[in-house]
N, C-alpha and C positions, 0 to 999 in steps of 0.2 A: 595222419596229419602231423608234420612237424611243428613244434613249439617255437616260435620266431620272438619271441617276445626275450626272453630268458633263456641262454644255451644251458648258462650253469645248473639250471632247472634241472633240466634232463641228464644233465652229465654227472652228477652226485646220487643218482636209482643207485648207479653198481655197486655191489658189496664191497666194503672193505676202502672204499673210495674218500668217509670222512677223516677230515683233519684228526691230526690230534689233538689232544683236551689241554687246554695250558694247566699251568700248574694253579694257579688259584681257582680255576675251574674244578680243578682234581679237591684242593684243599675245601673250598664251599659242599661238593658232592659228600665229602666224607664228614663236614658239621650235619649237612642235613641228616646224612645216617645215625648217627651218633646222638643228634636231638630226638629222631621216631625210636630210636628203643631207648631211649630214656623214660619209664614209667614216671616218674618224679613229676607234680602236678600241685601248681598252686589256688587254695580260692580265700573269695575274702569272706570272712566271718562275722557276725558280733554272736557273741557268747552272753546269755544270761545265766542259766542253769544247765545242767547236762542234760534237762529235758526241755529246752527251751532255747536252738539256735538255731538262726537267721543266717540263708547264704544267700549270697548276694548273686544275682542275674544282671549281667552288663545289656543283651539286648532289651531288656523289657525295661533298665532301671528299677529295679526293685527286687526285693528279699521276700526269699520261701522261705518257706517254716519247717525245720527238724528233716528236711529231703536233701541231702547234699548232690543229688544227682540234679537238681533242677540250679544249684549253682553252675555258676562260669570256672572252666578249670584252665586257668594260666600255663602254658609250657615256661616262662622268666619268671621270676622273682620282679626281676627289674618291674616288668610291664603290669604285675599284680601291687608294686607298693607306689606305682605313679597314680594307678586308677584308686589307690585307697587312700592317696594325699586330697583327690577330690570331693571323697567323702566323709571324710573330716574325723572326730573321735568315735572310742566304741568300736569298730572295724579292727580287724588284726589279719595276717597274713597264715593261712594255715597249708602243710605239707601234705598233700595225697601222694599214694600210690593208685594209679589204673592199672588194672592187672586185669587178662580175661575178663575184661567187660565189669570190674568190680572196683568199687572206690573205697578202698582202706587207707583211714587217719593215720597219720605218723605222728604230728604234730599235739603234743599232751593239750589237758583243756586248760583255758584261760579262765574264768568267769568275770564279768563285768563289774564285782569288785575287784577283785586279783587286780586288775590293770592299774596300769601306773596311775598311781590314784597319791597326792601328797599327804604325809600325815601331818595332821592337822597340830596333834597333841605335840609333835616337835616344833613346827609354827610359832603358835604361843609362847614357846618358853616351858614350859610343863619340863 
């Protein structure tokens, strides 16, 4: 039964038959590459203690405790520091490596003093 609907249907089966790829085609195929083996992986953090941090899960809205695998791991920067603009202070941007299925920290620890906290004793005058 021929295909009556659609010739071009049937006439692009043969090998060798598709167009070529334009060039921003070519140039998008080879970001996408270039992003998948990029191990480089961001999640959002709060740090209290080095035995004591919360990472942050985008679907459920809410923070595990000391399991960096049940955080959300960002491929941008960009798109990890818009989602930590909505969660206001306390929250910081930290660097994974995923490598064979394992999440190692790049990013040193912060603790939730550390953070840009003003001093005070300058304030006053001191």
């Amino acid at each position: 039964m021929k295909n009556t609907r659609n010739p071009m249907r049937t006439a692009s089966k043969l090998p060798g038959d598709e167009p070529p790829l334009s060039r921003e085609w070519k140039k998008e195929i080879a970001r996408r590459v270039k992003d998948f083996d990029d191990p480089l992986r961001y999640m959002l953090v709060s740090e209290f203690t080095r035995k004591f941090i919360l990472y942050y899960n985008v679907t459920s809205d809410s923070f595990a405790m000391n399991d960096p695998t049940l955080g959300t791991l960002f491929k941008r920067r960009r798109a990890a520091e818009s989602v930590k603009k909505l969660l206001g202070r306390g929250v910081t941007v930290v660097k994974f490596t995923a490598k064979r299925g394992k999440l190692k920290r790049l990013s040193p620890f912060v603790g939730i003093l550390r953070q840009s906290r003003p001093n005070r004793a300058f304030e006053s005058g001191r």
